[in-house]
C-alpha positions as CSV (number, residue, x, y, z in Angstrom):
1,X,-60.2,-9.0,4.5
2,X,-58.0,-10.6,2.1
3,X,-56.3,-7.3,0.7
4,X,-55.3,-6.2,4.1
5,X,-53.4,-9.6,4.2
6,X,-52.1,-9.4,1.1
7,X,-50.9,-5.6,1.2
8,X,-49.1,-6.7,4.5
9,X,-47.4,-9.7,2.9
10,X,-46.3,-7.4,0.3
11,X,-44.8,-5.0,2.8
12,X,-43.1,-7.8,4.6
13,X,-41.5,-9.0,1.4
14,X,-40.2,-5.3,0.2
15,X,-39.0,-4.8,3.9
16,X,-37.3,-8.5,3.7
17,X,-35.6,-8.0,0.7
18,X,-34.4,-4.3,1.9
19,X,-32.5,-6.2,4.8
20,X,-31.2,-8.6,3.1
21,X,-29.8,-6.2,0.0
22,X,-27.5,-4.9,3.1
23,X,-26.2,-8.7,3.4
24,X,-23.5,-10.2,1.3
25,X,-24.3,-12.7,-1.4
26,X,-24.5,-16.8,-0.1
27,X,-21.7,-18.8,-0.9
28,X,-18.8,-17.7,0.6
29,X,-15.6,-19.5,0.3
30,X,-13.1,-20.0,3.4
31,X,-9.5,-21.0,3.6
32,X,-7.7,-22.1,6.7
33,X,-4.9,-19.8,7.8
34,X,-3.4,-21.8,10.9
35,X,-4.1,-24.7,12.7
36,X,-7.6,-26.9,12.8
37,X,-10.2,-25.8,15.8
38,X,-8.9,-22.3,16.1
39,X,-11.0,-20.5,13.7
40,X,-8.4,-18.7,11.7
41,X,-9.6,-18.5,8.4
42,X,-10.2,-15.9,5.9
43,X,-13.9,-15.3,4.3
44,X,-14.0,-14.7,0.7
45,X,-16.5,-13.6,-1.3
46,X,-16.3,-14.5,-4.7
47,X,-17.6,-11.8,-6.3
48,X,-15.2,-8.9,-4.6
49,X,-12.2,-11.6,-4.8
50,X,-13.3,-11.4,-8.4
51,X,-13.4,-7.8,-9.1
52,X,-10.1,-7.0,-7.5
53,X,-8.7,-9.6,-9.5
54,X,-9.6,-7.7,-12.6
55,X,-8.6,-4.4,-11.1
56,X,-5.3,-5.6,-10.2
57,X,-3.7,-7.1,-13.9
58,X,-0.2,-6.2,-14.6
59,X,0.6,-4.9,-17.8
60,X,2.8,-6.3,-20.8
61,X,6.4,-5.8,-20.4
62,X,7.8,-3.1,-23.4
63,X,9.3,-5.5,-25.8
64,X,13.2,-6.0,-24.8
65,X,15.8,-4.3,-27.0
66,X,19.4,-5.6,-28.5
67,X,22.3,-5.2,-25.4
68,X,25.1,-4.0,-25.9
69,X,26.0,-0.3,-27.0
70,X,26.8,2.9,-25.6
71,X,25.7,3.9,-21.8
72,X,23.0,6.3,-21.4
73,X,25.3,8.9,-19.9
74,X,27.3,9.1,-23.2
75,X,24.5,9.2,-25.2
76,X,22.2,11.5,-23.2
77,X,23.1,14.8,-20.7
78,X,22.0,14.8,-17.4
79,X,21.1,11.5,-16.8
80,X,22.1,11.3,-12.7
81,X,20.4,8.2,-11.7
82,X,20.3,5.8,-14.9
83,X,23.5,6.8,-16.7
84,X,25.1,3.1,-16.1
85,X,22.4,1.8,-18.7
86,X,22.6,0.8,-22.0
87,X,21.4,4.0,-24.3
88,X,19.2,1.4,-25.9
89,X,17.6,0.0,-22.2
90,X,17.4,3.4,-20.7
91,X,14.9,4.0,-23.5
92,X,13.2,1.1,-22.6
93,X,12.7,2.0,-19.8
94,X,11.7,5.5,-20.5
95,X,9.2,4.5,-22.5
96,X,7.7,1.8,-20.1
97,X,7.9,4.5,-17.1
98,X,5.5,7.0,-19.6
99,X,3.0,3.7,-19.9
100,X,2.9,3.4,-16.1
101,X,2.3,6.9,-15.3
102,X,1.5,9.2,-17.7
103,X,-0.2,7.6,-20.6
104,X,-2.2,10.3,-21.7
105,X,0.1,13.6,-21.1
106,X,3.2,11.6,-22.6
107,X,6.6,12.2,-22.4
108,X,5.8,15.8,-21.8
109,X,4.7,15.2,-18.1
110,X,8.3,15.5,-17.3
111,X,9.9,16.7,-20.6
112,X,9.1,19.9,-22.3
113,X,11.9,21.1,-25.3
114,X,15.6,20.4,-23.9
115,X,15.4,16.7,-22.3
116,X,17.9,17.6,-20.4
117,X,16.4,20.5,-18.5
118,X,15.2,20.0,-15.3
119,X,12.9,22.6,-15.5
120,X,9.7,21.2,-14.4
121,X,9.0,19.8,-11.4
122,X,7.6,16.2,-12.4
123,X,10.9,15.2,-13.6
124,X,13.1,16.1,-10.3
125,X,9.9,14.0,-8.5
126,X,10.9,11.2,-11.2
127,X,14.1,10.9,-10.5
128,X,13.4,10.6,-7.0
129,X,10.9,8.0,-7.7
130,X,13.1,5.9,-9.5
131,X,15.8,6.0,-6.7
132,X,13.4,5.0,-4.3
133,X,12.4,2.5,-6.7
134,X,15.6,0.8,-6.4
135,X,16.2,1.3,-2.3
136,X,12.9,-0.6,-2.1
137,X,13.7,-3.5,-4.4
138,X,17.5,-3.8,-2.9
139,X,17.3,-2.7,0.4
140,X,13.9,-4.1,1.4
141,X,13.5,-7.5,0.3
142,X,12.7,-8.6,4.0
143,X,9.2,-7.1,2.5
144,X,9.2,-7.7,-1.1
145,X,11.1,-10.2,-1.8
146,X,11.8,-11.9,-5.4
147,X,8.5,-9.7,-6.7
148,X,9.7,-6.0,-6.1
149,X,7.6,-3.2,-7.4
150,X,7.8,-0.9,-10.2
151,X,6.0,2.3,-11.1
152,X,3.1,1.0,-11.5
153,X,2.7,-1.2,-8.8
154,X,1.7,2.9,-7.4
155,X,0.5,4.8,-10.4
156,X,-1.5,2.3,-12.4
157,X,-1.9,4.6,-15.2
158,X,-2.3,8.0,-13.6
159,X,0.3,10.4,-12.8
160,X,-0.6,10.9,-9.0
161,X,-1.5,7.6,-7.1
162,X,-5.5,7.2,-6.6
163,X,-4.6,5.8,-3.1
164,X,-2.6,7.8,-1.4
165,X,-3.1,10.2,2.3
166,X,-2.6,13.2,3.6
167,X,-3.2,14.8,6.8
168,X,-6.6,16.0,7.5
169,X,-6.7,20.2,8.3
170,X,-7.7,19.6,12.1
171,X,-8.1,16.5,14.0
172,X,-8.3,17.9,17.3
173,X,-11.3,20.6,17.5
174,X,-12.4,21.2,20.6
175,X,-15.7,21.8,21.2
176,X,-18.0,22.7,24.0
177,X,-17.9,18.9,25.2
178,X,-14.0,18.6,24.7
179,X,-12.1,17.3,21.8
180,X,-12.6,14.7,19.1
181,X,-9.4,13.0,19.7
182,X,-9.8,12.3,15.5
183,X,-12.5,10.5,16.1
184,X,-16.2,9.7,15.9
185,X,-15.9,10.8,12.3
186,X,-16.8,7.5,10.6
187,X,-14.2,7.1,7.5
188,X,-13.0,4.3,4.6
189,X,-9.5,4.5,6.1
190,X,-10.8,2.9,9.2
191,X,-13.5,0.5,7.7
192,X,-16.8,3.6,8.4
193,X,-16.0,2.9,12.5
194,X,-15.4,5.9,15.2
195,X,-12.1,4.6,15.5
196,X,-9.2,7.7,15.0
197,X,-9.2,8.0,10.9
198,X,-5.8,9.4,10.5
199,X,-3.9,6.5,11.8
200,X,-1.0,7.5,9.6
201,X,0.3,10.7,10.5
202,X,1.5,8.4,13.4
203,X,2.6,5.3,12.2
204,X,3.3,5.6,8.8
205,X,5.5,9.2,9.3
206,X,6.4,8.8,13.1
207,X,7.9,6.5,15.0
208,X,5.0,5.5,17.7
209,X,5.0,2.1,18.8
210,X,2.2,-0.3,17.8
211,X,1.0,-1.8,20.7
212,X,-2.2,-2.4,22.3
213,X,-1.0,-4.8,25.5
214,X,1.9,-3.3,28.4
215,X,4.8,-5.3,28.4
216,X,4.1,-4.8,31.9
217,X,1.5,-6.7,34.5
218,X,1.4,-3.3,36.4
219,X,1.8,0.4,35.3
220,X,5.1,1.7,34.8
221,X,6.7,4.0,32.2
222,X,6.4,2.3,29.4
223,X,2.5,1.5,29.2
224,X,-0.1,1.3,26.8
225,X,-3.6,3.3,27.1
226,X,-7.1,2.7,25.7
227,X,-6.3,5.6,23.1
228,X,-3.2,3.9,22.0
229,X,-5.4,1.0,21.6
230,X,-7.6,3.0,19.7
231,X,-5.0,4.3,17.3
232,X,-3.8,1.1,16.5
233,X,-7.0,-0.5,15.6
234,X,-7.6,2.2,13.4
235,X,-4.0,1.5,11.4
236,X,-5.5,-2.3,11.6
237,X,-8.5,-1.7,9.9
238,X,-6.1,-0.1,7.2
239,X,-4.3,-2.7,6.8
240,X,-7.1,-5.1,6.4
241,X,-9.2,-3.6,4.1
242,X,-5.8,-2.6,2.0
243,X,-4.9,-6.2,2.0
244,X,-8.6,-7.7,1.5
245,X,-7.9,-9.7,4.6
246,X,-9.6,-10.1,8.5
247,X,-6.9,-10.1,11.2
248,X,-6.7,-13.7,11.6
249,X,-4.0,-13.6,8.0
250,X,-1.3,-12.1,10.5
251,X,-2.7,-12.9,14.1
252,X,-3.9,-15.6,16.1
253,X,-7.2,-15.2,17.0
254,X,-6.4,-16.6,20.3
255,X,-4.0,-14.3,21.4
256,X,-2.6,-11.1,19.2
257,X,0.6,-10.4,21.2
258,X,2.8,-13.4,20.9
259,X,5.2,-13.6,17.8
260,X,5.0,-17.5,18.0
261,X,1.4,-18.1,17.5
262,X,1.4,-15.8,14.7
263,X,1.5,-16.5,10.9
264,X,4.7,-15.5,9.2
265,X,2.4,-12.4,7.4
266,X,3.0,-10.8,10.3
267,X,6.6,-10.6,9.9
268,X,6.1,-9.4,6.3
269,X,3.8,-6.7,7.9
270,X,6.3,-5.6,10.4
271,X,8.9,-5.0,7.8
272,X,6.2,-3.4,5.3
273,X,5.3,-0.5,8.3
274,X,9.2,0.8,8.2
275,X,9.3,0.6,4.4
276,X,6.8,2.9,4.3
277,X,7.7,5.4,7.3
278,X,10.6,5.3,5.1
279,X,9.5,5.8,1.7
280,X,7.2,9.0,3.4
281,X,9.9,10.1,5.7
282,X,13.2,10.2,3.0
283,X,12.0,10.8,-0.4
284,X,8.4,12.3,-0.1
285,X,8.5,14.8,2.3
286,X,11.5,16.3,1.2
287,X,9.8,17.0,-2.0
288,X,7.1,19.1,-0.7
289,X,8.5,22.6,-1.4
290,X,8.7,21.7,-5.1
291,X,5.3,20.6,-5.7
292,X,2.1,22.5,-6.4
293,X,-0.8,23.2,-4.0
294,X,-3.0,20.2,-6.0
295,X,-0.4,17.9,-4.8
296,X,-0.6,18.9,-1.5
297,X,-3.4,17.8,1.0
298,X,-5.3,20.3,3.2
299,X,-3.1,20.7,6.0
300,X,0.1,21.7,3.8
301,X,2.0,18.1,3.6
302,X,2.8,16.5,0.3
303,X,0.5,13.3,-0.4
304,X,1.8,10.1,0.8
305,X,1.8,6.4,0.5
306,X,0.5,3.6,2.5
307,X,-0.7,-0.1,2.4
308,X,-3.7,0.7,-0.1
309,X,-0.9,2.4,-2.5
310,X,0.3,-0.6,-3.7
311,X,-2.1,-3.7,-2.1
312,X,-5.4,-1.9,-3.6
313,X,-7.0,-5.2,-1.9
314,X,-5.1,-7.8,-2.5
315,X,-2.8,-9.6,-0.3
316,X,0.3,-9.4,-3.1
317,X,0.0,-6.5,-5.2
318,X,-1.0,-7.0,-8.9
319,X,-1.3,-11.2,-8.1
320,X,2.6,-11.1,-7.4
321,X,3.7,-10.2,-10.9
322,X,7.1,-9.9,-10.9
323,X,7.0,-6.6,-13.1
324,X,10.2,-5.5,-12.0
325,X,12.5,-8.3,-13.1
326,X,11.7,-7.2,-16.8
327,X,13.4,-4.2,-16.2
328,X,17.1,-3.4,-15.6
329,X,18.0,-0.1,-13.6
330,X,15.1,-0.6,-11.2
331,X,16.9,-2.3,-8.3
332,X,16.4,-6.0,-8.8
333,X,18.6,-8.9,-8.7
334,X,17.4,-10.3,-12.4
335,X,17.2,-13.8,-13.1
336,X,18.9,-15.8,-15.6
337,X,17.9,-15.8,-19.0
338,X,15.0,-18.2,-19.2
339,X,14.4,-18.7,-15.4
340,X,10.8,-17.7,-14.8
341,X,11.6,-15.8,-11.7
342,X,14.2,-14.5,-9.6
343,X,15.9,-16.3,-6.7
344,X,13.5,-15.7,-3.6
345,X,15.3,-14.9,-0.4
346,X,15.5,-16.5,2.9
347,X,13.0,-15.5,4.8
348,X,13.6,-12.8,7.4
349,X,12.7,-13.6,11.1
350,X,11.0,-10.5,13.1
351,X,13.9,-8.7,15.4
352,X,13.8,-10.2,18.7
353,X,12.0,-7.7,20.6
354,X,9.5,-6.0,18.2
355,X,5.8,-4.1,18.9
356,X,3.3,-5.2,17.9
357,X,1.7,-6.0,14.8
């Protein structure tokens, strides 16, 4: 009679522990994002915060080089973008620009014989990387502030971005019960839900507003539907899991629509969405006809960036390092000699009548 018992006991335990290996480990850590009673806080886990902390270490700066010296454009031919560089900090920054995204191939990802050919393909991209480099760190500071990014804040090593999107072949396949609408296709890009998984074609190329509440008590022309809803949540869950936060870092959990209640992330979020429509809109797609097919996603259109690119789970990308304030040529108002960071800016209130987020 005994064995019967025990054999169940034994099955309870191995069906116990199954359940709970779904569960995350005890001992999570919360931090109040607004205030007391309203139950605004983020959950962190210690071992994931951990891990992505890890993941997300900024490199060495290249060791600086004398100033002074002829410009790069009297030293070196075809240098369109950099040529107001010292000879000696253009280099510099060459050789920091292999480290961040070509380690392994070298200098000959962009460069093979005459360095001033622009014979393959990688170094036209370059260029245009670089000059959106510096339109990101000058003319969006409403986003990134004193930090700015760099090369790497993308690439992280590898010549094509581990986290970037393209548009899936066919999102709307109708079938003998209607269309999928993109959805019911659980993906990461919307945290495994049936929520729309390409959010981005949308948002992050076009122009559609983000809203999930009318502006309006009663239906009028400008409304919102249950699929816009849907949409949005999907671009949501992005942003969370890109960020490693829950929704209550940029909303009040009390009410997501009014500016007001909100934390000022939400303002930084705002300005982040336009950066990148603009970063897909002005110098990615216009590069498609001069990449290759493996660049390309399934649909045709060149692979593009959003929140993951550069967050990859964190809310500041690579802890905040400042990586870009070591570099001259990249955009950055650079701090005096010694200072241990570059004047931060005022911060940017949200225009007066924006959508939501």
């Amino acid at each position: 009679m005994m064995r019967p018992v025990r054999l169940g006991l034994a099955i309870a335990v191995v069906a116990l522990g199954g359940l709970l290996s779904g569960c995350e480990r005890p001992d999570m850590e919360t931090v109040q994002g607004n205030y007391r009673g309203l139950g605004i806080e983020q959950v962190i886990n210690p071992r994931i915060a951990a891990e992505r902390l890890a993941a997300n270490q900024a490199p060495p700066p290249v060791p600086p080089v004398p100033e002074g010296g002829p410009r790069a454009s009297e030293v070196f031919k075809n240098v369109q973008v950099l040529g107001d560089l010292s000879a000696n900090e253009f280099s510099r920054l060459m050789v920091a620009i292999t480290q961040w995204v070509s380690p392994k191939q070298s200098c000959t990802y962009c460069h093979v014989g005459d360095l001033a050919s622009d014979a393959v393909y990688t170094k036209v991209v370059a260029r245009r990387m670089i000059q959106m480099v510096q339109e990101v760190n000058s003319g969006w500071q409403s986003h990134v502030r004193g930090t700015g990014v760099t090369c790497y804040t993308c690439h992280r090593g590898e010549p094509l971005p581990t986290a970037v999107w393209a548009a899936p072949a066919d999102t709307q396949r109708f079938r003998v019960l209607g269309a999928k609408a993109g959805q019911n296709t659980p993906a990461m890009t919307v945290g495994l839900t049936s929520l729309p998984y390409d959010p981005f074609s949308a948002f992050l190329t076009g122009s559609e507003e983000i809203r999930v509440q009318s502006a309006t008590a009663l239906p009028t022309t400008d409304h919102s539907n249950i699929m816009d809803a849907e949409w949005t949540y999907g671009l949501m869950m992005h942003v969370s899991q890109s960020l490693g936060v829950n929704c209550g870092y940029c909303h009040n959990s009390r009410s997501f629509m009014p500016w007001e209640a909100s934390s000022p992330a939400r303002v930084n979020a705002w300005h982040a969405i336009r950066m990148v429509r603009e970063i897909n809109n002005d110098y990615l797609t216009p590069l498609t006809s001069i990449v290759p097919a493996n660049r390309k996603g399934p649909a045709g259109d060149i692979y593009k960036v959003n929140c993951e690119t550069c967050h990859r789970g964190l809310a500041k990308p690579l802890q905040g390092a400042a990586m870009a304030q070591s570099y001259h040529g990249l955009g950055m108002v650079h701090a005096a000699a010694g200072a241990a960071s570059a004047p931060v800016p005022e911060p940017v209130s949200a225009p007066a009548s924006p959508e939501a987020p």
